[in-house]
C-alpha positions in Angstrom: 14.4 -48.8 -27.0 17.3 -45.9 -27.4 17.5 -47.7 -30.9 13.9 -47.1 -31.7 14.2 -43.4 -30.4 17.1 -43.1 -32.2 15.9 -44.2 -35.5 12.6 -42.4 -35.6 14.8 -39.1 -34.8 17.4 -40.0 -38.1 14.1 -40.4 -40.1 12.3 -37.3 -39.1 15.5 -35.0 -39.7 16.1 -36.8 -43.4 12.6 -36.4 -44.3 12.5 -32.5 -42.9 15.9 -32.0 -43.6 18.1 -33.8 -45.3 15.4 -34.2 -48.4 14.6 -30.9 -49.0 17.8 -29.8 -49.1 18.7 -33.1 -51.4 16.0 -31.2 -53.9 16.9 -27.7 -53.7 20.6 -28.9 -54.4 20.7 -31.9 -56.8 17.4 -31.8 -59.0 17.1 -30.2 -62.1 19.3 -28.4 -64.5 21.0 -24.5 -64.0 19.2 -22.2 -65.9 20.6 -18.9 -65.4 22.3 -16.3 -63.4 21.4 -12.7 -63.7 23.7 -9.7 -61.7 21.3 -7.7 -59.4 23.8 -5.6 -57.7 27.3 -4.9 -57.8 29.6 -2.6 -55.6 30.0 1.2 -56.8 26.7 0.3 -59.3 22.6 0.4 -58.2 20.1 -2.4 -57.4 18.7 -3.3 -60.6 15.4 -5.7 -61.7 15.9 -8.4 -64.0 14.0 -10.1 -66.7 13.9 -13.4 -68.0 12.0 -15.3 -70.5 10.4 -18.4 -69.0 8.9 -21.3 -71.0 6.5 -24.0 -69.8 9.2 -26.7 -70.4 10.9 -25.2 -67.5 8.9 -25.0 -64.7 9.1 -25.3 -61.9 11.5 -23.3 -61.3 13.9 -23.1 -58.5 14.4 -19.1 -57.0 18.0 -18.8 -55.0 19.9 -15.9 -54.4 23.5 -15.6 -54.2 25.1 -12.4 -52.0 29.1 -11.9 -51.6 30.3 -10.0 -48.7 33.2 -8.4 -46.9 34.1 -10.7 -44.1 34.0 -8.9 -40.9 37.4 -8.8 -39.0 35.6 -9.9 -36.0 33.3 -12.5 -34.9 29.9 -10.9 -35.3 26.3 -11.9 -35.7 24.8 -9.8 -38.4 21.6 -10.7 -40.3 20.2 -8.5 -43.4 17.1 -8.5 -44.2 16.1 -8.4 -47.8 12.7 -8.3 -50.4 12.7 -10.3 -53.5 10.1 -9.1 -55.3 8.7 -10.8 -58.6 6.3 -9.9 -61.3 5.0 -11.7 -64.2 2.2 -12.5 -66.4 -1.3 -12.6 -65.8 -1.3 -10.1 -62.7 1.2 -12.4 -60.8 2.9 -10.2 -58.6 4.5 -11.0 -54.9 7.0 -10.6 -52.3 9.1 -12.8 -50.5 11.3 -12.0 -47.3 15.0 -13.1 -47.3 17.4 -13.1 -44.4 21.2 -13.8 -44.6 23.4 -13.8 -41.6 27.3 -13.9 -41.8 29.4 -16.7 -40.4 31.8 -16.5 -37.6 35.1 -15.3 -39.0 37.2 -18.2 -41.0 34.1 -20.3 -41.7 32.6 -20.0 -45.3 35.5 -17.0 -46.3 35.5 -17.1 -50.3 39.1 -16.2 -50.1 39.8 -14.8 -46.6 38.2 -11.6 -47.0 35.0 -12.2 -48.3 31.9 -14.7 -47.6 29.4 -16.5 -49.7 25.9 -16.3 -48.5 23.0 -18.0 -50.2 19.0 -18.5 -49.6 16.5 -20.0 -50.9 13.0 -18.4 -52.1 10.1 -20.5 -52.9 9.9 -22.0 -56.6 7.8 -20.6 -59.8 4.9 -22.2 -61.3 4.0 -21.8 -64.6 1.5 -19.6 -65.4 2.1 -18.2 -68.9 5.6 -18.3 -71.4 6.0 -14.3 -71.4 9.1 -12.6 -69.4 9.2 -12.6 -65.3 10.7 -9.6 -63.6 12.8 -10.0 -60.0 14.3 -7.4 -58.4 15.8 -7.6 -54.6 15.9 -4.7 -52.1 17.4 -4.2 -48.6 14.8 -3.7 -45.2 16.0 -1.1 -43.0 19.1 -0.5 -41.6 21.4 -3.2 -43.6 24.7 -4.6 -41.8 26.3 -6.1 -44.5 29.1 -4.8 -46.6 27.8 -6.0 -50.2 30.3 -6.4 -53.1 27.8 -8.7 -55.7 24.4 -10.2 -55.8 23.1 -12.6 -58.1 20.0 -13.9 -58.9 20.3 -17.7 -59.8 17.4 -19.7 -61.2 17.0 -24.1 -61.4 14.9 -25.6 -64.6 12.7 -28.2 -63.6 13.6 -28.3 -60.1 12.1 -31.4 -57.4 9.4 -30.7 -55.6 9.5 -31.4 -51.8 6.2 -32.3 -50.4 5.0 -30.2 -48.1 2.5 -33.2 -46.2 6.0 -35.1 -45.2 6.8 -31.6 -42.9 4.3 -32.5 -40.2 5.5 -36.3 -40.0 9.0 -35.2 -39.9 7.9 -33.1 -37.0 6.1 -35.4 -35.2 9.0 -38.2 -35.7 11.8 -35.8 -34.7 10.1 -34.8 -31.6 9.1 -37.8 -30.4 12.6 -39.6 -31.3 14.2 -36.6 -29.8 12.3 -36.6 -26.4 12.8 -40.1 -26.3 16.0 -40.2 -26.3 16.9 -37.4 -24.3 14.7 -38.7 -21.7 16.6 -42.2 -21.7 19.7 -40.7 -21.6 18.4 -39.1 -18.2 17.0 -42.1 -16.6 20.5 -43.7 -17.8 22.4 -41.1 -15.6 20.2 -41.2 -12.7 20.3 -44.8 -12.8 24.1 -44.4 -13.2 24.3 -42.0 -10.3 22.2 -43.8 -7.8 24.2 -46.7 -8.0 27.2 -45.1 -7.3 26.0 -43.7 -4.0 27.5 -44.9 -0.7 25.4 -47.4 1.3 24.9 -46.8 4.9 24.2 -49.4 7.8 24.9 -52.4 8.3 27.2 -54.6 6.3 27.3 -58.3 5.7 30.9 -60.0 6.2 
């Protein structure tokens, strides 16, 4: 039975997990990679031509940061905004936290921080503008960002989510919960028995 559990929890996290990653990662071919920002210089949009041959296209953005010189848990917030043909024109919230010191460093002094926005689909061959801004107060010490974009990236299907879900709750409850009646089972056996014994 902790087999069963186990299994249906390893299926639900590849199917929520491990695959979308899998296709934001390793499908399709690098496009581009356009500066948005870089220290002493202002934000600034960007444009790029897109073709129909190359959608969908995958949206990730690429910040480098000082490191802090403590362990601290810092998250910016950020607006990718995007603007294209035929009235398309949207918004899309980004967050990137840093990494406790020594994980992820670049070289020691800096970190690599990426994120994912959701992909493009085609609606006409005529340029698409992107441009990122900071929300509020912003914590991070920025020295680059980039804007890099994925020709013809996989699509993840968004249907599978619910079943990964539903399989990595149940798997996980189930298991958990044998691994409790294991250890009670465990512990009540090792309790001292009181009365009378048998020679």
């Amino acid at each position: 039975m902790r087999r069963i559990f186990l299994l249906l929890l390893l299926t639900g996290s590849l199917l929520g997990i491990g695959y979308p990653w899998y296709v934001s990662n390793f499908t399709g071919e690098k496009l581009t990679k356009l500066v948005l920002f870089e220290r002493g210089k202002s934000w600034k949009p960007v444009q790029v031509e897109l073709d129909e041959l190359l959608f969908p296209v995958g949206v990730k953005v690429r910040l480098v940061v000082d490191a802090p010189s403590e362990k601290l848990s810092e998250t910016g917030r950020f607006s990718l905004k995007v603007r294209g043909p035929r009235g398309l024109s949207y918004r899309e919230i980004l967050e990137f936290s840093l990494k406790p010191v020594g994980d992820g460093a670049v070289d020691g002094t800096t970190q690599e921080l990426w994120q994912f926005a959701d992909n493009l689909q085609f609606i006409a061959s005529k340029p698409y503008v992107f441009a990122l801004e900071t929300l509020g107060k912003n914590p991070l010490s920025i020295k680059s960002a980039e804007l890099h974009l994925t020709a013809n990236i996989g699509e993840y299907d968004a249907k599978l989510l619910p079943v990964a879900t539903v399989l990595m709750g149940v798997g996980g409850f189930g298991f958990v919960l044998l691994m409790l009646r294991g250890w009670r089972r465990k512990r009540a056996g090792n309790k001292p028995r009181w009365g009378r014994k048998d020679k």
